[in-house]
Each structure stands twice: as structure tokens, then as C-alpha cells.
C-alpha positions as CSV (number, residue, x, y, z in Angstrom):
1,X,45.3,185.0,77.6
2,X,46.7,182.2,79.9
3,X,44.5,180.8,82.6
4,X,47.5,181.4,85.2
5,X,46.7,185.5,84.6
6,X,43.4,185.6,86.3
7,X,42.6,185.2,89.8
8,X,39.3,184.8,89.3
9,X,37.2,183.9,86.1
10,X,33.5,183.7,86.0
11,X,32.7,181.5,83.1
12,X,28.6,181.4,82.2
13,X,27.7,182.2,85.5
14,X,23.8,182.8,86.5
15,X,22.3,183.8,89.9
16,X,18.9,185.0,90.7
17,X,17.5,186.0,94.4
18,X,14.0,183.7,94.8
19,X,12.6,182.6,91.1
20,X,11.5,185.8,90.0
21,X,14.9,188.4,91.0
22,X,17.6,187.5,88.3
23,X,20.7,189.4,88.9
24,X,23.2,188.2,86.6
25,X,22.6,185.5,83.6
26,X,25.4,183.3,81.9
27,X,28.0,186.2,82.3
28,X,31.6,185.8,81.4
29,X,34.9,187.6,82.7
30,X,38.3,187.6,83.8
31,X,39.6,189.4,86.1
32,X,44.0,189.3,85.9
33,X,46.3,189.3,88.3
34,X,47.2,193.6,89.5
35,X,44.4,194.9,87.5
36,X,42.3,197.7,89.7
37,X,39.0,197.4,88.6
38,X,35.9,199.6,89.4
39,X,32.7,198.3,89.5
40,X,29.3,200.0,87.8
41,X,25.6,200.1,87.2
42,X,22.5,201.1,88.6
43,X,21.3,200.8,92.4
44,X,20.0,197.3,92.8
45,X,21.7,196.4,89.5
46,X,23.3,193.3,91.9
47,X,27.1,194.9,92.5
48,X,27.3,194.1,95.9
49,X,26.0,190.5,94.9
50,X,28.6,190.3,92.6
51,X,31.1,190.6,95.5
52,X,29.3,187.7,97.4
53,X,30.0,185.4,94.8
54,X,33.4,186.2,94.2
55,X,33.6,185.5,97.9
56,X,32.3,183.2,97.9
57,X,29.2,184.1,100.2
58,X,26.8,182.9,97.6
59,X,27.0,180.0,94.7
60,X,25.8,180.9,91.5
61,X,22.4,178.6,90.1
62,X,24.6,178.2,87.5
63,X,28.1,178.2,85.6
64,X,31.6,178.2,87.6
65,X,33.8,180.4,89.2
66,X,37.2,179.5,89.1
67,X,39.2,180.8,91.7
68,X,43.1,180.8,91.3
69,X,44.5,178.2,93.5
70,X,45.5,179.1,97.4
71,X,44.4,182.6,96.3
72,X,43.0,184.7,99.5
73,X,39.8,187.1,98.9
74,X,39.2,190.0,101.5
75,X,36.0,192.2,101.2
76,X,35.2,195.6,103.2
77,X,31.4,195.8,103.3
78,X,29.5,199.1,103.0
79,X,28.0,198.6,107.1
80,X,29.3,196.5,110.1
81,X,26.4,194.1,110.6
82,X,24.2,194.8,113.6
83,X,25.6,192.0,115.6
84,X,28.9,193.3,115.4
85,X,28.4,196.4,116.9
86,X,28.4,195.2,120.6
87,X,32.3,193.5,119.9
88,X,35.5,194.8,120.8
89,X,38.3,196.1,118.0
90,X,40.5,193.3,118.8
91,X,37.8,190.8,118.9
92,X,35.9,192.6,115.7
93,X,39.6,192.1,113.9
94,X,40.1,188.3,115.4
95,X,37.2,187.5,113.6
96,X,38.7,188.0,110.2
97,X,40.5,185.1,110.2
98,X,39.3,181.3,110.8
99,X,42.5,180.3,113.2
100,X,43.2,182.6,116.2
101,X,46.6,185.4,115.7
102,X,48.3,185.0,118.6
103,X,50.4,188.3,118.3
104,X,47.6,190.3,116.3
105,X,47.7,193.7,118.3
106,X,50.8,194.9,116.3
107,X,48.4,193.9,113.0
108,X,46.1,195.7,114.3
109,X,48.2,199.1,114.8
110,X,49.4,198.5,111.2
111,X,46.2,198.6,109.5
112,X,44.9,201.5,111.5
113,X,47.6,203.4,110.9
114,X,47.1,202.6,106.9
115,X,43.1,203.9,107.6
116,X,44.3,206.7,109.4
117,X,42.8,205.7,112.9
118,X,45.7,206.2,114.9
119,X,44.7,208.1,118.5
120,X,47.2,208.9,121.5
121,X,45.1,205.7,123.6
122,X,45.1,202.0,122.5
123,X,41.6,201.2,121.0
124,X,42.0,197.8,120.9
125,X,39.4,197.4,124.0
126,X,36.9,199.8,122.6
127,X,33.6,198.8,121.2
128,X,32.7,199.5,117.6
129,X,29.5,201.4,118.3
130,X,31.4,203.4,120.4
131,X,32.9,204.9,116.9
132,X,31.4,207.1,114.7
133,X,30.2,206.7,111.2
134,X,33.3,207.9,109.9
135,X,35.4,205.7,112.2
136,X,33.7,202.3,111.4
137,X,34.2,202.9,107.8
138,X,37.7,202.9,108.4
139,X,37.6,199.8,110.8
140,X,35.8,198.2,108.1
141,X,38.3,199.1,105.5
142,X,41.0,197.8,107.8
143,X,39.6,194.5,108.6
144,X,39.9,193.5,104.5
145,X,43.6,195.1,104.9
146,X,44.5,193.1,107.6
147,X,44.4,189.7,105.8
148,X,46.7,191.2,102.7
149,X,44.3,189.5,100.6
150,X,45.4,188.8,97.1
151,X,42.2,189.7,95.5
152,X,41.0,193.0,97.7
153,X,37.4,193.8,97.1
154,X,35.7,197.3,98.5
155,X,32.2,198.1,98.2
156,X,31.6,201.9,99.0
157,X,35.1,202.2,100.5
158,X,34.5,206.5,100.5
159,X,31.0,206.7,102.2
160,X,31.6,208.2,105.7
161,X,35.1,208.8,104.9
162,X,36.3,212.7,105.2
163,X,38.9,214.5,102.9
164,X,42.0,213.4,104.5
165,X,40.6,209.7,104.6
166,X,39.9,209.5,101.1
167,X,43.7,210.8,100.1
168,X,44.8,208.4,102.5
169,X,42.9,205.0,100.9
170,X,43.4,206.6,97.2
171,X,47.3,206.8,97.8
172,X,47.3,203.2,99.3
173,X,45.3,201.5,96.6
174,X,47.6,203.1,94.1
175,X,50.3,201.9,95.8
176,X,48.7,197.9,96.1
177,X,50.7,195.6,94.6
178,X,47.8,192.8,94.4
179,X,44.6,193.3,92.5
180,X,41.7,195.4,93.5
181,X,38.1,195.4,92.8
182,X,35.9,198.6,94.1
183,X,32.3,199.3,93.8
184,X,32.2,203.0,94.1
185,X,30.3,206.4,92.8
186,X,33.0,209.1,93.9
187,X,34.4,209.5,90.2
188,X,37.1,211.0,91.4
189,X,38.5,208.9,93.7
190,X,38.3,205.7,91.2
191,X,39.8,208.0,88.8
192,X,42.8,208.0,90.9
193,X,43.9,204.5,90.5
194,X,41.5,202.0,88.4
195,X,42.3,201.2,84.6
196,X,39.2,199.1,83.6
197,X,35.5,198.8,84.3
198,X,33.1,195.7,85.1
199,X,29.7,197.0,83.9
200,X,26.9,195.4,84.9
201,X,23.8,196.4,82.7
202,X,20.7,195.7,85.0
203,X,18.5,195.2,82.1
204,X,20.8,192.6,80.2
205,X,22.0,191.0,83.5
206,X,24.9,190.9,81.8
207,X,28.6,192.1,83.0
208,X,30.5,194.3,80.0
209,X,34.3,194.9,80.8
210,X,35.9,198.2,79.6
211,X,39.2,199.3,79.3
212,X,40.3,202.6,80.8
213,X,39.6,205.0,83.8
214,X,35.5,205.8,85.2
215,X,35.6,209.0,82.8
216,X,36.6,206.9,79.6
217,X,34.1,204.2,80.1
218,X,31.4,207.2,81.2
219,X,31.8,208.6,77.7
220,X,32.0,205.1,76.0
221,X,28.7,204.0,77.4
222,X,26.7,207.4,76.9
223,X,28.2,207.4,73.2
224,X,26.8,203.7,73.1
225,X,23.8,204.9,74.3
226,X,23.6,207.9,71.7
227,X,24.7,205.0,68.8
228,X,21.8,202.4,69.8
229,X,19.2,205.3,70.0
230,X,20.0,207.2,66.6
231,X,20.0,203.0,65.4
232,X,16.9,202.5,66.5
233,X,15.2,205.9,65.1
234,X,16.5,204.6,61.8
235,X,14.8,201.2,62.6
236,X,11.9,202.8,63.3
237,X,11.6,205.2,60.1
238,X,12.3,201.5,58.0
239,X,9.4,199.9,60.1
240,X,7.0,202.1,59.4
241,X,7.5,202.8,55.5
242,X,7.4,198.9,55.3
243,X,4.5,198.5,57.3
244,X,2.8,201.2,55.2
245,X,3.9,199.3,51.7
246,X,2.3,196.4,53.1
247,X,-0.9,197.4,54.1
248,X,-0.9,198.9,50.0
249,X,-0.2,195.7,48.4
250,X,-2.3,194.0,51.0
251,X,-5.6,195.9,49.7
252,X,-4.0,195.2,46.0
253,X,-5.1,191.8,46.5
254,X,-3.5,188.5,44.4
255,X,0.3,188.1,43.8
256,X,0.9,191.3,45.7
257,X,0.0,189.6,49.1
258,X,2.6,187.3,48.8
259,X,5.0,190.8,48.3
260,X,3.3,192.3,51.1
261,X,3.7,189.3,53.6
262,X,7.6,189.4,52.7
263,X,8.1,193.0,53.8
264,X,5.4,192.2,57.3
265,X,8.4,189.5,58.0
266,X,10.9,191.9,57.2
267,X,9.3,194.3,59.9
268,X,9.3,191.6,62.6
269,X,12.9,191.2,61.6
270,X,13.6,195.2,61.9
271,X,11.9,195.3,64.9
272,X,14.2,192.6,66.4
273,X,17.0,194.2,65.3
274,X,15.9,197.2,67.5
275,X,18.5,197.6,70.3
276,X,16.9,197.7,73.7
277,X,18.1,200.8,74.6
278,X,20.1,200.5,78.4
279,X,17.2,201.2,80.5
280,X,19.0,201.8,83.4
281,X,20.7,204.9,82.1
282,X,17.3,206.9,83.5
283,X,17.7,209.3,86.1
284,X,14.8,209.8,88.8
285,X,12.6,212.4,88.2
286,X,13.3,216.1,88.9
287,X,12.0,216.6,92.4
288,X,10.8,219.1,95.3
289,X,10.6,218.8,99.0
290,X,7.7,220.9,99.9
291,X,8.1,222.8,102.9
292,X,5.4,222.8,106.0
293,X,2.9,224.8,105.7
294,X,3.1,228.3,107.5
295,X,6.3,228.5,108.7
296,X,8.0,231.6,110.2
297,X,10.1,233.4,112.2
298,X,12.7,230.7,113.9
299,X,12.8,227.5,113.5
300,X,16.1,226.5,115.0
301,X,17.8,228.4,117.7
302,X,21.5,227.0,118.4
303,X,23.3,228.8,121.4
304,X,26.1,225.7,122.2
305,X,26.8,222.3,120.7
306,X,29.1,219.7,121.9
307,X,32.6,218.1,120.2
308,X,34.7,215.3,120.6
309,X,38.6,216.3,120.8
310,X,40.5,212.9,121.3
311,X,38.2,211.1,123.4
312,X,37.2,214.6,125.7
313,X,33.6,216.1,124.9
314,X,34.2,220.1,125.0
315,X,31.7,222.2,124.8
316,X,31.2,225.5,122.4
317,X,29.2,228.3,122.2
318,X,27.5,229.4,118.9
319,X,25.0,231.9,118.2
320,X,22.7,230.4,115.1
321,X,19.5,231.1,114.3
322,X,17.7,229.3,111.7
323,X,14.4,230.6,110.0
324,X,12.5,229.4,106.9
325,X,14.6,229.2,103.6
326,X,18.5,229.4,105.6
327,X,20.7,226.4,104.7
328,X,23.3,225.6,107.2
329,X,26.7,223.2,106.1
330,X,28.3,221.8,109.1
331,X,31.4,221.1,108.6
332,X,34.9,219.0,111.0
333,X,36.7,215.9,110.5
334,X,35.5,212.5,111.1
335,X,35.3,211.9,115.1
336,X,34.3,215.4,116.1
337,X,30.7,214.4,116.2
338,X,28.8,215.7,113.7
339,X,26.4,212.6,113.2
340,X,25.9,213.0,117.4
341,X,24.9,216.7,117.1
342,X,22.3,216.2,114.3
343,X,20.8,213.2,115.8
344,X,20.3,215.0,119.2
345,X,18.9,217.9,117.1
346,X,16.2,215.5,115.2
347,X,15.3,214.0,118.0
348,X,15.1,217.2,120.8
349,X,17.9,216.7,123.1
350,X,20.8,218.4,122.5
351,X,21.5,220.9,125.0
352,X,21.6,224.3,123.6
353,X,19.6,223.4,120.6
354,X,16.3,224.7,120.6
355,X,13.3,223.9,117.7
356,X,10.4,225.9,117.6
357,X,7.5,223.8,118.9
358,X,5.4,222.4,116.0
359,X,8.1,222.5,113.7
360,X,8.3,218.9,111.7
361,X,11.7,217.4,111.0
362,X,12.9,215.1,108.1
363,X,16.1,213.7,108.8
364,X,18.3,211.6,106.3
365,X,20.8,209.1,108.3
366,X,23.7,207.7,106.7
367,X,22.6,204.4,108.3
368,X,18.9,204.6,107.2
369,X,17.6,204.1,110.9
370,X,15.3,206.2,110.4
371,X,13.1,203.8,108.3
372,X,11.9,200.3,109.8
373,X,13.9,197.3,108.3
374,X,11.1,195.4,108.5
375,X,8.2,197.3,106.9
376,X,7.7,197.3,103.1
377,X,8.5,200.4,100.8
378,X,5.3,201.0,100.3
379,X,4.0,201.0,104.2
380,X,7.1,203.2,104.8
381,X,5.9,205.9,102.4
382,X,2.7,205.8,103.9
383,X,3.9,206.2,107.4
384,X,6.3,209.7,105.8
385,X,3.0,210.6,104.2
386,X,0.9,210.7,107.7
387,X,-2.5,210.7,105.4
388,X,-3.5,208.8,103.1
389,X,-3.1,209.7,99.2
390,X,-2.5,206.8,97.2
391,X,-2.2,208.6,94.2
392,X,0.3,210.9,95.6
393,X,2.3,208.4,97.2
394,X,2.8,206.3,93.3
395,X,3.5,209.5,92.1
396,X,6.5,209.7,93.9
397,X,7.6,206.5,94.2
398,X,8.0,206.0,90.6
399,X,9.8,209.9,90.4
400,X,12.3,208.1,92.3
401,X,12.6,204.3,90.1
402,X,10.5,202.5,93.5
403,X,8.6,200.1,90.8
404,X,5.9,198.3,91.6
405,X,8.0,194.8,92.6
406,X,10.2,197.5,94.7
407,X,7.2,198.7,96.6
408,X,6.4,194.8,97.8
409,X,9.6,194.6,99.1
410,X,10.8,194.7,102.8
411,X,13.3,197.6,103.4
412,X,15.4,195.6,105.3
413,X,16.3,193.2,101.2
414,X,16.7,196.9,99.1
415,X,20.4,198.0,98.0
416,X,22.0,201.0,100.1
417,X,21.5,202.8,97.1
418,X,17.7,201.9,97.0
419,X,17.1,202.4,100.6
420,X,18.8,206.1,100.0
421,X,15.9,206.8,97.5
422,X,13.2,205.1,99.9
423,X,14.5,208.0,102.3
424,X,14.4,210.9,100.4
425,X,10.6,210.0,98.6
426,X,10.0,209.9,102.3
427,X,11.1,213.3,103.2
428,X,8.9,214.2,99.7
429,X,5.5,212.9,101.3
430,X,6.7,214.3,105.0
431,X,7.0,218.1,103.9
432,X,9.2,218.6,106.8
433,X,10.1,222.4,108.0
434,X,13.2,221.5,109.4
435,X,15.7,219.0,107.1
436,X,18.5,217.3,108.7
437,X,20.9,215.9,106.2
438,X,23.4,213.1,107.0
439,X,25.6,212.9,103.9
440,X,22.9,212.1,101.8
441,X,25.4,211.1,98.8
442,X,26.4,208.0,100.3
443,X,25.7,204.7,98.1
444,X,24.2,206.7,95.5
445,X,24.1,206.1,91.7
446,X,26.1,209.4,90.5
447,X,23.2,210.2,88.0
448,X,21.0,210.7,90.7
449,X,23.3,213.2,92.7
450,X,22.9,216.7,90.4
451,X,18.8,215.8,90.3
452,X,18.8,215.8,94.9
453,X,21.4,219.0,94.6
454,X,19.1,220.7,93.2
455,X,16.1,219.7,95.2
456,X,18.2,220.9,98.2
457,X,19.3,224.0,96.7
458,X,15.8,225.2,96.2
459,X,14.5,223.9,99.7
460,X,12.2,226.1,101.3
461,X,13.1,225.2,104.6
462,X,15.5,225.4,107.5
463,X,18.4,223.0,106.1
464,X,21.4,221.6,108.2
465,X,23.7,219.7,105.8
466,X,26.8,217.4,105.8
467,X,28.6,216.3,103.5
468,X,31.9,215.3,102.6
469,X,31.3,215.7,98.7
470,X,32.7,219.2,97.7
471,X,31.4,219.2,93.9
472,X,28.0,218.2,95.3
473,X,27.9,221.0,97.8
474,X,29.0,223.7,95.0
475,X,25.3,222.4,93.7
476,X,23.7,224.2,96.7
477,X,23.0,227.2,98.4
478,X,24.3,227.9,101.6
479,X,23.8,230.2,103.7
480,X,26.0,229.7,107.0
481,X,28.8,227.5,107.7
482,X,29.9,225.9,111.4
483,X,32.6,224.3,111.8
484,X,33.0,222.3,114.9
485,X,36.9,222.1,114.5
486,X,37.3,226.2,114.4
């Protein structure tokens, strides 16, 4: 391959986060001009650190990335840092670039009109926490757009993104002329447009490239998986008739020691061969919420709710009653305000909805404000647990991969992905009676999702879900729909 091809080549490159966190060690890979790439592994297998270094952001310990020469890198992060929230959309996009753009207003309508953020007033002089979830994905998503980067890189790009948003991003990264890099877990939607994989294999710390579409590397890498172990049982049957013969011709005594030695180096020899089988291919445990104890009759009473129509709060009626073991999906676009409505409900102040006094609430953010940046997993899990049960609380943890050198570590340094399975061991330990879900798919690993489905499904509970994943929906009962735009 000529060097011209690729934009960017990683050539032996190591990083590691402190001396003990290595992410990635002496990996090697092109990446070529046009090519769409997704990127996979585990939750806190390092893919978003992967994006920092192609950024730039952070400089590998060692190794070199070589960057094509005047070649411009954009990245659309999962969140809008905290410090960002407070600026205006202009001055939110201005900050994209190092120079000031004197005319960028008509940019700015471009891009928004590629996101599909187009309203009937000019939002150049809003503020970003003034949007909703939804929204800021697609500001964020626009503010990689708007410096027609050569090398385009988008980590989560879906999360908080309804229906119509995702057709809208899928049919304009097919139609990119540059090249593309997304880390993603809606199969579907990377389906649409990439034709190759980066891997990156959390226990090796290597990065494996693959040719084809999310599906066709999928099977690939759970046939490898199926190869290594059916190698290794093989291995294993070898080992242990060897070690066997050994220990015969041991006790034989004489010349056979020396045979017996031979086949004891053979073992250690066999069991190097032995493939370490990908350990990140687990899954966390099967899991159950357990519901508060005596519950009954209603638990949420819903007579009116409030939605956003352009920028106008209306207000509805609705006639809802929630009792123990009724799931409710709410359903509208991004914008209407369904994040508003279930954070007034977990907290107790939206008009017209009423919970029955006593009742406890878990309640899943998309943001994970819910949980204290600051605190450590494992003082988070005691704070959802309320008393103290060590054994209980390790129990769980490790249901859902929170390792012991995960425990020690602040909230605020996990993955998205690892912060979304802080949050739902929490709501284990909480045994809440009402469960507020804000699309609790977002950032994570696609192994995981069938495993909470079914958690939800079998909830106990009053539920109140959203969630703009269809297939993971199908997973779980519902009993009553509202939708905010009927």
C-alpha cells in the first residue's frame, strides 16, 4: 500500500492512563483515504482514547502517529463538557475553529440543517443547556460538520438521537466523500454505511482491522472465538494425557526420567500454545431489580403533563394510573420534552403528576447525573444500597464486570459505557418501586442490551420507559403507551 493512501497510520504505538491502566500496546494500522470505519470492543476497552490520539488530544508513551500532511481531523464527542453548557450556539460553534469566521451564521444554518435542527426562530443566540438531550447531540454532531474535516471521527453519534435523526446522519455519512471513523453500538445504523472494523481487544491491548460491514466482523470474531476455544479443549486433552505419562515414567525411575522430563517441557510448551481466549467477549450477569417491598394499589397517578411545540409549552391532559407491575413507554420526537417530564416526575414536581407517598424511585439519566462524579464506584453503590451489605454489594458489582480496580475508581474517570453499568447495579441495590428510565441503551456494549431487556421486562414495578431503540423495546413488556406528540 502507498503511504500517500492513509491519512492517518499508527505505527507501534503504546499508551497507558497512570502506570498501571494500559490501553493500547505497540499497535499498528492504517486507516486510507474514504474508508468508513466503525470502531469496537468492550466498555472501557479505550475507544474513545483511541479518538484522542488520533486528535491529537493525547500523545502516545510510545510509537508514532503519522498524520497525512495539512490533513484536518474533526471529532463529535459523546457529551458537551460542563463548561460549555452556559455558551451561546454561535459562540459554542466559533469555538471550533482557532481563527475567528467572520461570516459564520450562514455555516451555522448549513450544518443544522444537515443535523436536522432547523426551527422557524434563529437559535444562534440560545444557550446550549437550554436544549434538550436530543438537541445537543445534534449540535455536537454539527460542530465536527462544520469544519468539513477530512478525517471525521464520531463517538456515539446515535445516543439521544430519535428515528428521523438517525436516517438523517445515516444518509449523510453515506453520502461523505472524506473518510469516517464512528464508535458506535446501534448495529444497524453502522450497517448502513461502514465497510471495515478497527477492533480493539481489551485483553491484548491490541487493535485488529477487519474487512466488511458490523454483522460480517460480529460473526468473524464469535467464530474466532468458537476456533480458539475448541483449540484450546484439544490443548487441554494433550496436556493432561502428557502430564499423566509423565508422572508414570517419573515413578519408573532411571532413563525414563529423562523421557518424562521431555514430555513435562512439552506440556509447558502446550500450555503456551493455549490461546487466551478474548475475555472481553463476557456478558454481565443475568440480573433482577427487586421491587420495594409491599407495594400496592397506585403508585403513579398522571392527570396532565407538559410539551414543547416549537418553543411554546402546551399543556395536556392524560388520565394514567400506574400500580405495581404496569410498564409505561413514552413515546415523541426529540424536543417535545420527554427528558423534562421524567425528571420532574423523579424528583416530585411536575404538575399533574402525583407518586404515592413512600413510594422509592430509581431513575436512569442519559447524562448519569444522578450519580456523584466525584465519589468512587464503590461509595456510590453503597449510597443506592442505603444499608450496609458488603457481601451483597460485590455480588453485584461483579454481575455487572465493576472489578475490583473499577470499584477504586472515581465515577467521574469510568467510560459512558461503565458509568451506564454503575447506574443500573445501582438501581439493583436501591429496589426502587417506581423506575424511571432515560434511554438506558445509550453507550452501551450491544452484548449487554438483551441481558437489561430482560431485567426490565420482568420488573415488578411501576416502569416509565424511553427509548429510541425499537428492537430493544420488542424485548419488553409494555403495558401503556403516551405519546406526547398525539
Amino acid at each position: 500500500m502507498s503511504r500517500e493512501e492513509s491519512v492517518i497510520r499508527f505505527e507501534k504505538v503504546s499508551f497507558q492512563y497512570g502506570h498501571n491502566k494500559p490501553i493500547i500496546d505497540e499497535v499498528d494500522f492504517p486507516i486510507r483515504r474514504g474508508m468508513k470505519m466503525a470502531v469496537m470492543g468492550q466498555n472501557g476497552a479505550g475507544k474513545s482514547t483511541l479518538f484522542a490520539l488520533m486528535t491529537g488530544e493525547l500523545k502516545p508513551e510510545s510509537g508514532e502517529i503519522h498524520v497525512s500532511r495539512g490533513m484536518k481531523v474533526a471529532t463529535a464527542p459523546q457529551v458537551i463538557p460542563r463548561d460549555q453548557l452556559t455558551l451561546t450556539v454561535r459562540e459554542f460553534f466559533q469555538r471550533c475553529f482557532s481563527e475567528p469566521v467572520y461570516d459564520i451564521d450562514p455555516r451555522i444554518d448549513d450544518v443544522l440543517e444537515v443535523v436536522n435542527l432547523k426551527h422557524h426562530e434563529k437559535l444562534h443566540d440560545r444557550v446550549i443547556k437550554s436544549f434538550s438531550g436530543g438537541q445537543q447531540a445534534r449540535l455536537l454532531l454539527a460542530s465536527a460538520l462544520i469544519q468539513n474535516p477530512d478525517l471525521l471521527l464520531l463517538d456515539e453519534p446515535t445516543n439521544n438521537l430519535d428515528t428521523a435523526g438517525i436516517e438523517h446522519l445515516t444518509k449523510f455519512l453515506v453520502e461523505y466523500p472524506k473518510t469516517c471513523i464512528v464508535i458506535s453500538h446501534d448495529a444497524e445504523f453502522l450497517n448502513a454505511f461502514t465497510t471495515g472494523v478497527l477492533y480493539l481487544d481489551v485483553f491484548t491491548r491490541k487493535v485488529e482491522q477487519y474487512n466488511g460491514n458490523y454483522n460480517d466482523v460480529q460473526r468473524d470474531i464469535l467464530a474466532r472465538i468458537d476456533r480458539e476455544n475448541r483449540k484450546n479443549a484439544q490443548l487441554e486433552k494433550k496436556i493432561q494425557e502428557n502430564k499423566d505419562k509423565a508422572n508414570f515414567f517419573a515413578q519408573k525411575g532411571g532413563k525414563m526420567r529423562l523421557v518424562a522430563k521431555k514430555m513435562r517441557t512439552e506440556v509447558e510448551e502446550m500450555e503456551e500454545a493455549k490461546v487466551d481466549v478474548r475475555k472481553e467477549d463476557r456478558t454481565i450477569r443475568p440480573f433482577t431489580i427487586p421491587v420495594q417491598e409491599h407495594l400496592s394499589g397506585t403508585v403513579l397517578a398522571l392527570t396532565s403533563y407538559t410539551v414543547l411545540k416549537g418553543k411554546k409549552p402546551a399543556k395536556k391532559t392524560a388520565n394514567i394510573s400506574l400500580r405495581k407491575n404496569q410498564h409505561l413507554l413514552l413515546k415523541g420526537p426529540n424536543g417535545i420534552g420527554k427528558s423534562t417530564l421524567l425528571e420532574a416526575i423523579a424528583k416530585g414536581v411536575a404538575e399533574g403528576a402525583n407518586i404515592t407517598a413512600g413510594v422509592k424511585v430509581g431513575y436512569y439519566r442519559q447524562d448519569f447525573s444522578t450519580l456523584d462524579f466525584d465519589q468512587t464506584v464503590y461509595q456510590a453503590l453503597e449510597r443506592a444500597m442505603g444499608k450496609p451489605d458488603e457481601e451483597r454489594l460485590r455480588a453485584t458489582a461483579a454481575g455487572f464486570l465493576l472489578t475490583s480496580d473499577v470499584m477504586q475508581t472515581k465515577i467521574g474517570n469510568l467510560s459512558e459505557g461503565q458509568k451506564g453499568l454503575v447506574a443500573f447495579a445501582s438501581l439493583v441495590l436501591e429496589r426502587p418501586g417506581l423506575l424511571i428510565l432515560d434511554e438506558p441503551t445509550n453507550h452501551i456494549n450491544f452484548r449487554h442490551l438483551p441481558v437489561i431487556a430482560k431485567a426490565l421486562d420482568s420488573y415488578q414495578g411501576a416502569m416509565i420507559l424511553v427509548s429510541h431503540v425499537p428492537e430493544f423495546v420488542a424485548q419488553i413488556r409494555i403495558d401503556e403507551i403516551l405519546d406526547l406528540e398525539k
